[in-house]
N, C-alpha and C positions, 0 to 999 in steps of 0.2 A: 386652429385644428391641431391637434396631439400628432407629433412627427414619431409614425410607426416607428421608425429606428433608436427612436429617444425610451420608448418603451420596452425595445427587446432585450430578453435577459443577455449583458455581458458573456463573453469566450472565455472556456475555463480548459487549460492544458494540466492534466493529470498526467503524474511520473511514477512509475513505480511498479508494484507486484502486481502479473497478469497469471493465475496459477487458479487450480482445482482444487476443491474440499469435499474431502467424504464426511461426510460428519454419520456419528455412530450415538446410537441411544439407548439407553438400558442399565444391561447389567458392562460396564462398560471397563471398569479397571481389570487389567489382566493378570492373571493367575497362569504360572509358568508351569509345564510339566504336562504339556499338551492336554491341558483341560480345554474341552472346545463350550464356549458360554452362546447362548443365545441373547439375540441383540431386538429389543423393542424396536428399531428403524433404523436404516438405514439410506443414506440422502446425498446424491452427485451433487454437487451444487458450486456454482463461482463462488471463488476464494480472489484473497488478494484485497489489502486495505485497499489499494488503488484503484482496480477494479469495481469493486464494489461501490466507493465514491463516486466514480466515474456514472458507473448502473444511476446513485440516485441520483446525479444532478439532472442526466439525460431523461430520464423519466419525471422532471419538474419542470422539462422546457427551457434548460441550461445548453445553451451550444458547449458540445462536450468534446474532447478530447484525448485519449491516452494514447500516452508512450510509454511499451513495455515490450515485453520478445516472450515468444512463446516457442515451443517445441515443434517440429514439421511431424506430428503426431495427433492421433483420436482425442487426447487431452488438450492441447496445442483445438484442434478446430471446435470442440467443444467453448471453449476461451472464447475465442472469436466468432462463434454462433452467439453465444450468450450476449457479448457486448453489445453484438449490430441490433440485436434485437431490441434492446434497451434505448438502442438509440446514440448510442455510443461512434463515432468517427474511431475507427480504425486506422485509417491509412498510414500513423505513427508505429503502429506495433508491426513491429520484427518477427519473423520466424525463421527460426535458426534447425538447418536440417543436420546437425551434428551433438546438440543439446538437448535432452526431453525437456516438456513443460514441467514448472514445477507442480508439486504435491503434499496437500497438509491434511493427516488424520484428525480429524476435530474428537475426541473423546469426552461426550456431551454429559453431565450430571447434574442435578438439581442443582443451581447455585453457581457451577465452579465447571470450569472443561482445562482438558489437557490438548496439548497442538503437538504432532509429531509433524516433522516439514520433512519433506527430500527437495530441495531448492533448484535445481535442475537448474533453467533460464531466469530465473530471478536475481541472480547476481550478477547479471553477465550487460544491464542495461548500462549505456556510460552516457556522461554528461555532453555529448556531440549528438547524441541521436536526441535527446530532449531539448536541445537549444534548434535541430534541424528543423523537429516540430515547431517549436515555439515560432519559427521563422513564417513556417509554412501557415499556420491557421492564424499568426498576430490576435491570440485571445489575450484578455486582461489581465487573468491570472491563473498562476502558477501552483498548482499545490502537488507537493512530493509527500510519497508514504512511504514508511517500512525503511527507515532510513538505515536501520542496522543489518538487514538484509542484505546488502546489494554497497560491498564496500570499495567497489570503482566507482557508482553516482557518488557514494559517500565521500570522496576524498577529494571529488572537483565540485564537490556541493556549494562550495562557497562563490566560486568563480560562477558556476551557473544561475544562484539567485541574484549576482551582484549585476550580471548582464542580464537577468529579466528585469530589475529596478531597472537597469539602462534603456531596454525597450519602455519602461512606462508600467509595467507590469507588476502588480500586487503579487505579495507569499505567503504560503501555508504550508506548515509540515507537521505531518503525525509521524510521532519515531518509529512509533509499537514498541513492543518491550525487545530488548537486546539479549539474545537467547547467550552472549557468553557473559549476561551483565555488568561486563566492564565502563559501559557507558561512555566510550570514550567518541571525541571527535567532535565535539556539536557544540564547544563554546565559540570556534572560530564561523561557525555556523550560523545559528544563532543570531547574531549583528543584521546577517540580510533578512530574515523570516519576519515578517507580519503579524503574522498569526502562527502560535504555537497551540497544536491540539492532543496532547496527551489525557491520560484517564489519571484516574487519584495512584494510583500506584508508579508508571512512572512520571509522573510527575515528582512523587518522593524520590527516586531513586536520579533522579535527572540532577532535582536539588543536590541531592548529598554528591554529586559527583560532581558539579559544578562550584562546592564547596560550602553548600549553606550547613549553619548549623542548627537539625532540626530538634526539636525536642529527642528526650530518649522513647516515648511511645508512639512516637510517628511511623511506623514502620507498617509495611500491606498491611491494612486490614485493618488500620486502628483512629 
């Protein structure tokens, strides 16, 4: 007989951005000088690599996880409407009654969008509340997003994935792009992750800052 527990999908602890996205459709690049444009749609919707991760694994029947901090605000329970619904274990995520939730304008175009952020509680997550979780649910694995976001997880990033290897515990990190593109911080990094999931672009830009030497046409978009 198949031992139900030998079948269930593994515990997965998400770290990282719990934050709102307006996303905007249309006529969508702005033109200064108080021209007011009208917009084909517009769309409240969970933002946050982490979140959003989170949203799918819980919706495939992934025992799910996140730890992140949201604002003691309509955007703040929004957040966490969205995630329970998903299926998402909250009990990690913080709400901070001094910090709004954060917030990213998505300016959506055929092909190509622009991200405006106000970062609010998305920077403010540290590497104690994601080891407290890790404690608390004992999931299998670990995956952090938005690693340039949020430069106190970023700076004990190493220590924390080193003590999830210690529990037993597999890694996954998506960087997202580093909006000052410095790219710094993430070879000491790196050594504990698993699994690295970047897109074709920073992927190049990760290389070049980690020192490879890539051709001279490797650059976005080529």
């Amino acid at each position: 007989m198949t031992d139900p527990q030998a079948t269930r999908p593994r515990a997965v602890l998400v770290a990282g951005d719990a934050n709102i996205d307006l996303v905007l459709r249309g006529d969508v690049v702005p033109r200064f000088g108080q021209v007011e444009q009208m917009l084909d749609a517009a769309d409240l919707v969970l933002g946050g690599s982490a979140s959003i991760v989170a949203c799918g694994l819980a919706r495939l029947g992934v025992p799910t996880t996140l730890a992140a901090r949201v604002g003691a605000d309509v955007l703040g329970a929004f957040t966490l409407d969205a995630l329970r619904s998903a299926g998402v274990d909250t009990a990690s995520v913080e709400v901070d009654a001094h910090v709004p939730t954060g917030m990213s304008v998505i300016l959506s175009a055929p092909g190509d969008r622009a991200i405006l952020t106000n970062p609010g509680t998305i920077p403010t997550l540290g590497g104690e509340q994601v080891l407290a979780a890790a404690t608390r649910v004992q999931a299998a694995h670990l995956h952090v997003a938005s690693f340039f976001l949020q430069p106190g997880l970023a700076a004990e990033l190493p220590s924390v994935l080193a003590d999830a290897h210690a529990r037993g515990m597999t890694t996954s990190l998506d960087t997202n792009w580093d909006p000052s593109e410095r790219w710094d911080g993430l070879a000491e990094v790196l050594v504990h992750v698993d699994l690295l999931m970047p897109n074709l672009e920073e992927l190049r830009a990760l290389a070049r800052a980690l020192g490879a030497d890539l051709p001279a046409g490797a650059g976005p978009g080529a």
